[in-house]
C-alpha distance (Angstrom), angle and dihedral (degrees) to the residues before:
residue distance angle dihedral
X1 . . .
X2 3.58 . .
X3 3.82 90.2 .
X4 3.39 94.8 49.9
X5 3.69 93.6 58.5
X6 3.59 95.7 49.3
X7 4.02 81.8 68.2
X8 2.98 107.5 44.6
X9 3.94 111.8 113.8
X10 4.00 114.9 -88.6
X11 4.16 101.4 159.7
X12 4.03 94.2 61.0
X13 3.72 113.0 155.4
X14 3.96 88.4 -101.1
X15 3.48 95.5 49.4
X16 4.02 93.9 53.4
X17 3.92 87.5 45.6
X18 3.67 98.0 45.3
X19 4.02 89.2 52.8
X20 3.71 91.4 46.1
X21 4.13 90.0 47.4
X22 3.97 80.1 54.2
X23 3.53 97.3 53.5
X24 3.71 92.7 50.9
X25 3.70 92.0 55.2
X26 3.27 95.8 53.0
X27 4.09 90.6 37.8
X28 4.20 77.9 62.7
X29 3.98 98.0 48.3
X30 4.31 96.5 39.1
X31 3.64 97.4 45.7
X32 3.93 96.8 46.3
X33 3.82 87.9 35.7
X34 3.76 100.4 70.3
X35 3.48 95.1 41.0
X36 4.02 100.0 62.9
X37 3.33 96.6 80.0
X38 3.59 100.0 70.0
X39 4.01 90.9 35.1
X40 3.72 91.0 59.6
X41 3.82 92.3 40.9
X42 4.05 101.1 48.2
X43 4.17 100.6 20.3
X44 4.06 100.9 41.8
X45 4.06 87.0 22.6
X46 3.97 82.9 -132.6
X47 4.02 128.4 161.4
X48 3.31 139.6 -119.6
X49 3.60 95.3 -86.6
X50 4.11 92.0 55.3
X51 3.86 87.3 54.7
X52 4.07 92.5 56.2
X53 3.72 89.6 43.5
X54 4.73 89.0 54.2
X55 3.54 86.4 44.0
X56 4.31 101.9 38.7
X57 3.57 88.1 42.2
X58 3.77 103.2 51.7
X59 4.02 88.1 44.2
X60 3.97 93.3 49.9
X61 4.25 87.4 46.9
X62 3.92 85.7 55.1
X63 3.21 95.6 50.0
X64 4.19 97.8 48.8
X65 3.82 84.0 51.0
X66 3.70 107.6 55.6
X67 4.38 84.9 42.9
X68 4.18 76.3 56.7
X69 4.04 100.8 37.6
X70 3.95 89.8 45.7
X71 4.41 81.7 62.9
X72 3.52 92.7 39.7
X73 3.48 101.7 48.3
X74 4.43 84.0 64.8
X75 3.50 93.2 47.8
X76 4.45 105.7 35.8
X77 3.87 135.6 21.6
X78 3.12 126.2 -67.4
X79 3.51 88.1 -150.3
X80 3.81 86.6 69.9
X81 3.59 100.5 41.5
X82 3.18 103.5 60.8
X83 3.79 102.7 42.8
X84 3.40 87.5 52.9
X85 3.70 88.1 54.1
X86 3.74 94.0 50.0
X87 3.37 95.7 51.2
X88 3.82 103.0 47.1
X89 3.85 78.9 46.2
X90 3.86 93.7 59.9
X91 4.15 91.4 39.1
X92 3.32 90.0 56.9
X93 3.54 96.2 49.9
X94 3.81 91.4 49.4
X95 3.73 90.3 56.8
X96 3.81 101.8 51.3
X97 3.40 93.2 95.5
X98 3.74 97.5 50.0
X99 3.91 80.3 71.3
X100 3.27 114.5 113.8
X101 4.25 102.9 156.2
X102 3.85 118.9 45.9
X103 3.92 85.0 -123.7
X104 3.88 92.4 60.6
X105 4.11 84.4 45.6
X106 3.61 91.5 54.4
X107 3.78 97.3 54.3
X108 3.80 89.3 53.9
X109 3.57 94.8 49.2
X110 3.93 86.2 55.0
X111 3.57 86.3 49.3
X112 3.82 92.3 43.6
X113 4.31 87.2 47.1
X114 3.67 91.1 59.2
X115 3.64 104.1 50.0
X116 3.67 93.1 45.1
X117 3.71 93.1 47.4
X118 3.44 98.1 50.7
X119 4.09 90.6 43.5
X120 3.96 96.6 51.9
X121 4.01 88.8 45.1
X122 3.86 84.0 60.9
X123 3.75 109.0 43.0
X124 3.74 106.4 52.0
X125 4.26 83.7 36.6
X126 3.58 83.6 54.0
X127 4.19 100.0 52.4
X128 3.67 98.5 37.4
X129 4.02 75.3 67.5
X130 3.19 85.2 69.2
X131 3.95 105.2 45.0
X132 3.12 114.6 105.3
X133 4.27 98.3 -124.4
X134 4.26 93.4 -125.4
X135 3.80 81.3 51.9
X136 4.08 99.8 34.5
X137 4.55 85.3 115.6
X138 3.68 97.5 50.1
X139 4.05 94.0 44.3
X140 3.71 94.4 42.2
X141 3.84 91.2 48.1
X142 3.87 93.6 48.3
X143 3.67 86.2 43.1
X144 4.16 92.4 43.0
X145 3.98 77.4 62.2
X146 4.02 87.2 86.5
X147 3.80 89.4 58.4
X148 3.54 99.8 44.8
X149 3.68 103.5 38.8
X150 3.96 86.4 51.2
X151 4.19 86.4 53.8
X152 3.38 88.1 47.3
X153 3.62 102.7 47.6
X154 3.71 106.9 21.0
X155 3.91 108.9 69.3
X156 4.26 78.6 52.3
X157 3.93 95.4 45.9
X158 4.23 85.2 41.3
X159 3.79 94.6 52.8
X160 3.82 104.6 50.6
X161 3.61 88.8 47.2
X162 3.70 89.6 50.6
X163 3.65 90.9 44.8
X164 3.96 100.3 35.8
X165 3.95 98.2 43.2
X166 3.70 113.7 -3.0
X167 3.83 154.5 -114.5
X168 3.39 92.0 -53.8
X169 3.70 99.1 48.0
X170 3.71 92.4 40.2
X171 4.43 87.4 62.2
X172 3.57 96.6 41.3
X173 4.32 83.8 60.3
X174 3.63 90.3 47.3
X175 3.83 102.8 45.4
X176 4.14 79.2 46.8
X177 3.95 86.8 51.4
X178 3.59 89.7 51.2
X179 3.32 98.0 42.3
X180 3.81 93.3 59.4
X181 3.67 94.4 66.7
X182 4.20 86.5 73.3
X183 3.83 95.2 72.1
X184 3.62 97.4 32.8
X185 4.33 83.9 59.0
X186 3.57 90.0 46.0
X187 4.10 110.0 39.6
X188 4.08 86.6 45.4
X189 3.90 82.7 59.8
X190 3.90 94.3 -126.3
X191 3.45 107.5 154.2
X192 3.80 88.8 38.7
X193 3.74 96.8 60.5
X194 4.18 86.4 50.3
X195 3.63 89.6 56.1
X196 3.44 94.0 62.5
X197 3.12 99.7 35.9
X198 4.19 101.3 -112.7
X199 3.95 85.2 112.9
X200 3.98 102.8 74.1
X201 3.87 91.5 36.0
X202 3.81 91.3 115.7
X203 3.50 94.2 37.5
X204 4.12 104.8 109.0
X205 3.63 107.5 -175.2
X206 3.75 115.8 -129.4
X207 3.78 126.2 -114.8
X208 3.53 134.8 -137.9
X209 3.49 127.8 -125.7
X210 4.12 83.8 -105.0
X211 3.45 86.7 60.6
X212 3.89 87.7 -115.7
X213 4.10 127.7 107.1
X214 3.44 111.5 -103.7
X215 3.92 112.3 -138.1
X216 3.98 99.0 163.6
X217 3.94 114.9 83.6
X218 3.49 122.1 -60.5
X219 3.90 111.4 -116.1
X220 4.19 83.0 -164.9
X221 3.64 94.9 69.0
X222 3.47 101.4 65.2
X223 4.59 96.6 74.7
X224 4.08 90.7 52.5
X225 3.50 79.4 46.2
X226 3.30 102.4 53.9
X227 3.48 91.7 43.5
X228 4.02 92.8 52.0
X229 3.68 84.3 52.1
X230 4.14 89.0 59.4
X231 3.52 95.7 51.8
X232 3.52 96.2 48.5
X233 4.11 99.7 57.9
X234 4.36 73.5 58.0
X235 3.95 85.0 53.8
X236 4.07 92.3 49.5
X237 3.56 95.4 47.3
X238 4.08 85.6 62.4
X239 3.87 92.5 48.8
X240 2.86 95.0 44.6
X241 3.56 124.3 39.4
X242 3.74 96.4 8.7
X243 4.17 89.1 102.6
X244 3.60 98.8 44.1
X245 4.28 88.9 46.6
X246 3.93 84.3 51.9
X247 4.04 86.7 54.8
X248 3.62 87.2 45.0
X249 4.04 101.0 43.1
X250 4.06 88.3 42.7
X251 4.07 96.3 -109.6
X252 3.76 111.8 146.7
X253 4.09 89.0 -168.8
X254 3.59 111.6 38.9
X255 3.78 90.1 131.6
X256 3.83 85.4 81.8
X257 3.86 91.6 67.8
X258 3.65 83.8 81.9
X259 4.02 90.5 53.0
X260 3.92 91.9 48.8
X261 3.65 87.0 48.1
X262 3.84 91.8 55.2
X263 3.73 91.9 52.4
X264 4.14 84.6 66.6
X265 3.77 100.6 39.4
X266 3.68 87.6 61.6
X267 4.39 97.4 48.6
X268 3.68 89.7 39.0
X269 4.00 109.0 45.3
X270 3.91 104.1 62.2
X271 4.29 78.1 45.2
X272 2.99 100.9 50.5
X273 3.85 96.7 47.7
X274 3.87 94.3 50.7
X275 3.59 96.2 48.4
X276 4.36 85.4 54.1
X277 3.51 95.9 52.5
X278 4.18 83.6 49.7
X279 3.62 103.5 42.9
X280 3.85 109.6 7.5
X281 3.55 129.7 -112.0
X282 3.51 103.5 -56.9
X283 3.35 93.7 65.4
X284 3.84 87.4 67.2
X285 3.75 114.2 31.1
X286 3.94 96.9 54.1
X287 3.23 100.8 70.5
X288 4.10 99.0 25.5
X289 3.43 83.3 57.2
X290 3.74 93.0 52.8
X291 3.63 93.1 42.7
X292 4.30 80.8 54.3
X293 3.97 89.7 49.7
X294 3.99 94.9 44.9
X295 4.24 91.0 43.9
X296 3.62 85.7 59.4
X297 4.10 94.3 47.8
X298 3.61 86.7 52.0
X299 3.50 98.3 47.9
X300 3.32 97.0 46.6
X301 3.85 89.7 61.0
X302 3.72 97.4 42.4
X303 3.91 129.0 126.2
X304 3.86 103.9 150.3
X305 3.88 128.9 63.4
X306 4.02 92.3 -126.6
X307 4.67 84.4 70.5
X308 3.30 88.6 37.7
X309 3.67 94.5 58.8
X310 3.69 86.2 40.8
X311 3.47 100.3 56.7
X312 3.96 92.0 49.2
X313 3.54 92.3 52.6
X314 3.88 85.7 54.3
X315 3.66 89.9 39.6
X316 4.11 85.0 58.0
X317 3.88 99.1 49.0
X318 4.32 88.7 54.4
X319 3.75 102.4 33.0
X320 4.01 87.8 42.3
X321 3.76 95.3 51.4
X322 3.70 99.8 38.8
X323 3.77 98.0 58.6
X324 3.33 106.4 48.5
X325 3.90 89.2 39.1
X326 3.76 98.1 50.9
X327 3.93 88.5 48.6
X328 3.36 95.7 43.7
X329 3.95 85.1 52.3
X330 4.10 88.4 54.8
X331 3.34 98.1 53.8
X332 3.93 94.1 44.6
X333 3.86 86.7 56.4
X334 3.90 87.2 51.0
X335 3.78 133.5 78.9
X336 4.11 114.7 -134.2
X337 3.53 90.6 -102.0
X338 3.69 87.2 64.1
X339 4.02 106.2 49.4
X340 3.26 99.6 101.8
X341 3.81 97.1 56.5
X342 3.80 84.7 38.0
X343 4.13 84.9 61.5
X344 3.58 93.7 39.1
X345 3.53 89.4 58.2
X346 3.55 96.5 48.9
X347 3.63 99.7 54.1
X348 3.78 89.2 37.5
X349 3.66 90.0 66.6
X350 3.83 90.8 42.5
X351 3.58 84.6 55.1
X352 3.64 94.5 46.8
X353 3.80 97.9 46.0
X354 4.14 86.3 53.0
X355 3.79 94.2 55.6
X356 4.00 100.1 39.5
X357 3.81 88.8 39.2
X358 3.97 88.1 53.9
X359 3.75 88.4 54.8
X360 3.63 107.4 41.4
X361 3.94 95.9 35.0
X362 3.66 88.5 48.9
X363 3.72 92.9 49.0
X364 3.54 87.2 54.2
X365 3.52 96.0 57.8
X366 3.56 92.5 52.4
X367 3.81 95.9 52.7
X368 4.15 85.8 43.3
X369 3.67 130.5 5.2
X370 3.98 135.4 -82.2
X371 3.86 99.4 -87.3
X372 4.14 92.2 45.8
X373 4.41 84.9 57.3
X374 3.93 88.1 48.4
X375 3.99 84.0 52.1
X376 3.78 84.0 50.2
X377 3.65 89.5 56.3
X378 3.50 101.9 53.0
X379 4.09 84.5 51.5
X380 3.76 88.0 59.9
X381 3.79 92.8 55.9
X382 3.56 93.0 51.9
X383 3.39 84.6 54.3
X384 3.71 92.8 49.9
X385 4.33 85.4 53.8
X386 3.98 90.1 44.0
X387 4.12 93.3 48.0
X388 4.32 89.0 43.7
X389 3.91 84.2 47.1
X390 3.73 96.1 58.6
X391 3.92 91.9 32.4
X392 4.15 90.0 58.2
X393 3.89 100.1 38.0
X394 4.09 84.7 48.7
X395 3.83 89.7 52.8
X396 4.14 94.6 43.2
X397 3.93 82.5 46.9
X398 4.04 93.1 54.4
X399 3.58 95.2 39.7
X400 3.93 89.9 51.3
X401 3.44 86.1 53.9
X402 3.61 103.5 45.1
X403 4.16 86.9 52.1
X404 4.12 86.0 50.6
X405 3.83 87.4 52.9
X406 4.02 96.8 49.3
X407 3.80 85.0 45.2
């Protein structure tokens, strides 16, 4: 059996366009991301407290609509859903420049918040339909590649349009980024083959230990969760703060610790997810998360380009194993009918990590100085190896005790 789900089929046509959709969604969201900062500071000649609200309220609208898309999704089409997502998504984006108050800003990036929430619920809910369940941490971490790569290379991509031709410029791209994903769903014949029916016929539905589907929320989500939620505040702390610690560590190109980073992500994800589904999550987030903790050390002390590189590269190996692992992990734990609040959760707690990480790093730089918040960092990813540590030897104790019990 477990041979025969090694072969079954994982790059289908609609499982290389779904990923590809993803990484143009997030393309949209990274590139414009890092590049609000300085629009709201220079354009609306706003503070520091207007840039926490366009970031904080976005993330908080994201997170509302994938709790509402994961309930839609039982009771309306998909189909519907998530073009309707994509497009407010790309309106949205069009009209940022048509700003010209923070108030008016605001409402887009509401506006902008739900269609991207409800659109990033539905993709990755959408291929891990089509995993099959032996081979659910090698798809999603081939599939996680979309998110990552767009991390990776968006804030870069973002800023030199920002800097080279403009706000303006820079949302016209991304409303034509998002905009892309439209044909690529309907040429690959996507919402054709889940009409009749072809599209779920590698989806095998998960069983609980009952022997029943579970449809209610799943109580197991919330430690990967938690966990995704630790490495993200490390992720914000990059985007950031990593420009203004290059201004104050004397590094001209910091922007290509994202590029460096990429390289990584790409070795490490299809890895990473194959060693998972063979040994279990342990086996990965230990020592990604101490390659996390010691990328943030070393950053933290860097002055030349050659640690900078280095600590990127480290950077990739964590943050590109722990993603795809600890979603991979959440969806295991979850029965088909629950993917999509599986997903939702996932990105939720992406999305949360971002916005608190934003708020507490940056306080911390205040009270200190750039390098001391990196050092920060790297202690909340030994907390992320300390909280796994006591989560897994709690689990082997339980299960050692249920087998004495049946014995």
């Amino acid at each position: 059996m477990q041979q025969e789900s090694q072969h079954e089929p994982l790059w289908t046509k609609s499982f290389i366009s779904i990923t590809v959709c993803s990484f143009l969604l997030f393309l949209n969201l990274q590139m414009l991301l890092s590049s609000f900062p300085a629009y709201v500071q220079n354009d609306l000649h706003a503070g520091n407290v207007a840039v926490s609200l366009v970031t904080s309220v976005f993330a908080l609208t994201a997170i509302a609509a994938r709790f509402m898309t994961a309930a839609l999704m039982r009771r309306m089409s998909k189909d519907y859903l998530l073009l309707a997502g994509l497009l407010l998504a790309a309106v949205t984006t069009l009209l940022y420049p048509s700003a010209h108050a923070v108030s008016s800003l605001l409402v887009m990036r509401i506006g902008y918040g739900v269609g991207f929430g409800m659109a990033s619920t539905i993709l990755p809910t959408l291929v891990s339909q089509l995993i099959p369940p032996r081979r659910m941490g090698e798809g999603i971490g081939y599939f996680g590649l979309s998110t990552s790569l767009a991390m990776s290379v968006g804030p870069m991509v973002g800023m030199n349009l920002m800097s080279g031709f403009g706000f303006g410029t820079l949302a016209s791209v991304g409303t034509a980024v998002v905009l892309l994903v439209l044909p690529i769903l309907l040429i690959s014949g996507i919402v054709r083959m889940r009409r009749d029916g072809r599209y779920v016929k590698n989806a095998a539905a998960k069983v609980s230990a009952d022997g029943g589907s579970k449809t209610g929320f799943n109580h197991k989500l919330w430690m990967p969760a938690l966990l995704n939620v630790l490495l993200s505040i490390t992720y914000s702390g990059l985007l950031s703060f990593i420009v203004l610690f290059g201004e104050f560590a004397g590094l001209k190109q910091v922007g290509l610790f994202f590029l460096f980073n990429a390289i990584t992500i790409v070795i490490i994800r299809p890895i990473s997810g194959r060693l998972f589904d063979r040994k279990g999550p342990a086996a990965v987030l230990i020592p990604a998360g101490l390659s996390v903790a010691i990328s943030m050390l070393l950053l933290s002390y860097t002055h030349s380009m050659s640690m900078l590189i280095i600590a990127a590269l480290l950077y990739g190996l964590g943050f590109g194993a722990i993603q795809p692992t600890l979603q991979a992990w959440m969806l295991r734990t979850s029965s088909k009918d629950q993917y999509g609040a599986a997903n939702s959760m996932f990105y939720n707690s992406t999305d949360f990590g971002v916005a608190i990480g934003a708020l507490l790093l940056g306080a911390i730089a205040t009270m200190t100085d750039y390098a001391s918040m990196y050092r920060y960092s790297a202690g909340v990813m030994l907390l992320f190896v300390v909280l796994f540590l006591v989560i897994y030897a709690g689990s082997k104790t339980t299960m050692l005790r249920n087998n004495q019990t049946s014995v």
